[in-house]
C-alpha positions as a Markdown table, in Angstrom:
| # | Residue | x | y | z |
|---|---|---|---|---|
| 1 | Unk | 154.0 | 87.8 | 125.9 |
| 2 | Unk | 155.1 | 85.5 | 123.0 |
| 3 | Unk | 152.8 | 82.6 | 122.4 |
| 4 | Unk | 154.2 | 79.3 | 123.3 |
| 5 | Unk | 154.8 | 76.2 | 120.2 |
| 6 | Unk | 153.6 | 72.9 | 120.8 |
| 7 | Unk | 156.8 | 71.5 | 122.1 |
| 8 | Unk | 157.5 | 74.2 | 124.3 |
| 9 | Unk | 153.7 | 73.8 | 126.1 |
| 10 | Unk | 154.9 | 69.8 | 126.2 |
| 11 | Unk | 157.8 | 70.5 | 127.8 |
| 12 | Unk | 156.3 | 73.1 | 130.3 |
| 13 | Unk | 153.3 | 70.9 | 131.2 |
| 14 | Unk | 155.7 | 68.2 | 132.5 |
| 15 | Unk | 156.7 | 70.8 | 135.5 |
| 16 | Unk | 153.1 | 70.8 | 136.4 |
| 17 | Unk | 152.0 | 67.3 | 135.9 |
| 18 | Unk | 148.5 | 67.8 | 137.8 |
| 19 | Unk | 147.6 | 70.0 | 134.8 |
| 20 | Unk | 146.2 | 68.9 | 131.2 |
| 21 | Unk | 146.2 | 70.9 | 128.1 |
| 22 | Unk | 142.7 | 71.0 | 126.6 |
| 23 | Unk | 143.0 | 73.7 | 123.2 |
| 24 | Unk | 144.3 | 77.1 | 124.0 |
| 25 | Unk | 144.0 | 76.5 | 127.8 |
| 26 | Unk | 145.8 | 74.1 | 130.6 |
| 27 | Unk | 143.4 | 72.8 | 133.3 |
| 28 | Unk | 143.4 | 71.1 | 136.9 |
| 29 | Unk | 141.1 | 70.4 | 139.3 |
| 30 | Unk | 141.3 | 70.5 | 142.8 |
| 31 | Unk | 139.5 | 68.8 | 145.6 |
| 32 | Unk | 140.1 | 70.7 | 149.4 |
| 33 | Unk | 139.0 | 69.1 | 152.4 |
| 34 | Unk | 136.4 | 71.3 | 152.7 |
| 35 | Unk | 134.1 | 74.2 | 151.3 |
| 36 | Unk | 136.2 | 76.8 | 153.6 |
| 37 | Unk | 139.4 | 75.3 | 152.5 |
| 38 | Unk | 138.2 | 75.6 | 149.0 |
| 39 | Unk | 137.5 | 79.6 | 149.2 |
| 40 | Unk | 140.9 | 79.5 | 151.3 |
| 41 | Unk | 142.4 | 78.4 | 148.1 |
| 42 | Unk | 140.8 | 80.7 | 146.0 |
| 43 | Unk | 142.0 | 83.8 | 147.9 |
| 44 | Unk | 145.1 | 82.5 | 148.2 |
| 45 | Unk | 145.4 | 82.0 | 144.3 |
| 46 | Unk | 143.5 | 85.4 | 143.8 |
| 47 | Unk | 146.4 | 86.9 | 145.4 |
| 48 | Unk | 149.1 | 85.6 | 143.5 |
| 49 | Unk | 146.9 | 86.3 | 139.8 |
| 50 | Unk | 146.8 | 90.0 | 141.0 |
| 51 | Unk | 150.7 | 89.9 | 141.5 |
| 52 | Unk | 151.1 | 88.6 | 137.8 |
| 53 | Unk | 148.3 | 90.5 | 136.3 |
| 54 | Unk | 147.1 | 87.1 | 135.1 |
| 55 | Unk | 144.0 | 86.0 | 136.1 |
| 56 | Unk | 142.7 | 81.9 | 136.2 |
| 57 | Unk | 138.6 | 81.1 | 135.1 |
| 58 | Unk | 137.6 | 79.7 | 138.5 |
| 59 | Unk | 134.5 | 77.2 | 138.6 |
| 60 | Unk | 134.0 | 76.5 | 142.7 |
| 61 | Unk | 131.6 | 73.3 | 143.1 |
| 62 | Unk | 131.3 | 73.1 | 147.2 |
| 63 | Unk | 135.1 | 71.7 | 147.8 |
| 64 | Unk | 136.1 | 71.2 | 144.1 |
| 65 | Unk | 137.5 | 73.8 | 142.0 |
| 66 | Unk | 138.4 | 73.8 | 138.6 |
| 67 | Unk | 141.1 | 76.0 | 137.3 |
| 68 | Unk | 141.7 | 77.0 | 133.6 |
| 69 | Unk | 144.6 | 79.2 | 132.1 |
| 70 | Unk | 145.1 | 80.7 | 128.9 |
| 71 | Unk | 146.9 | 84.1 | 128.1 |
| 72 | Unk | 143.3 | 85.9 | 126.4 |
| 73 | Unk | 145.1 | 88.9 | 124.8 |
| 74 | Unk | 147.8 | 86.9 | 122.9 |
| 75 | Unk | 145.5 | 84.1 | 122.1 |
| 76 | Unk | 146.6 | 80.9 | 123.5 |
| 77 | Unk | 149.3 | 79.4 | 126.2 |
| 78 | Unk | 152.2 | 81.6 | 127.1 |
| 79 | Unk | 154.9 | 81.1 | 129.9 |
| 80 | Unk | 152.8 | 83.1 | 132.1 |
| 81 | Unk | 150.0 | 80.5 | 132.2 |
| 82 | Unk | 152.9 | 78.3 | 133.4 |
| 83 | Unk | 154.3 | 80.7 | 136.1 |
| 84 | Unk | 150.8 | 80.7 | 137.7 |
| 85 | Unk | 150.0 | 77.4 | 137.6 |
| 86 | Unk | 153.1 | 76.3 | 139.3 |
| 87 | Unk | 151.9 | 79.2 | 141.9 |
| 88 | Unk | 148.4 | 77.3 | 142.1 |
| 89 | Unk | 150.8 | 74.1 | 143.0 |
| 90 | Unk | 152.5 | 75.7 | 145.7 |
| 91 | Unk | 149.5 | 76.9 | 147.3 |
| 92 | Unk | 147.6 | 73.4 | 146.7 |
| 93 | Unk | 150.9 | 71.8 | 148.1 |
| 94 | Unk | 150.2 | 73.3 | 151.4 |
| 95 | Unk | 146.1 | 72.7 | 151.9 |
| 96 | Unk | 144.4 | 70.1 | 153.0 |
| 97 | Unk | 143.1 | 68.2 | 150.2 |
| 98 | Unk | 140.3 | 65.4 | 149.7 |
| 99 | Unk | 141.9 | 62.1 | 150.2 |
């Protein structure tokens, strides 16, 4: 997978707005309702990685989980990091979340 320019990360990060690009990687943070809604979330997103054979860093803290992508074997953001994280929207779209 072809590494993405700085323009083309721009462009892509404004179809996931909840994510920020820090270096190499995008992040986001989520806050579920709950610790069980939190692991909920993580399943759900470990199920969709395994479909793409692309795999997020996951940090849990009780409810709050922070996500980071970034394509290791090509060195920096490709449109696979984007692909997932507009998964990981989908899935937050649908839990409960922290007001």
């Amino acid at each position: 997978m072809d590494l993405l320019d700085d323009s083309a990360v721009e462009q892509r990060l404004a179809t996931v707005p909840a994510w920020r690009r820090e270096g190499d990687e995008i992040r986001r943070t989520i806050t579920a309702a709950d610790f069980p809604t939190a692991i909920r979330i993580v399943d759900e997103i470990a199920v969709e990685a395994e479909k793409l054979n692309h795999h997020p860093d996951i940090d849990i803290r009780w409810r709050t989980l922070h996500l980071a992508l970034t394509t290791h074997d090509a060195g920096g953001l490709t449109e696979m990091d984007f692909r997932l994280a507009a998964r990981i929207e989908e899935i937050a779209a649908r839990a409960p979340l922290a007001p």
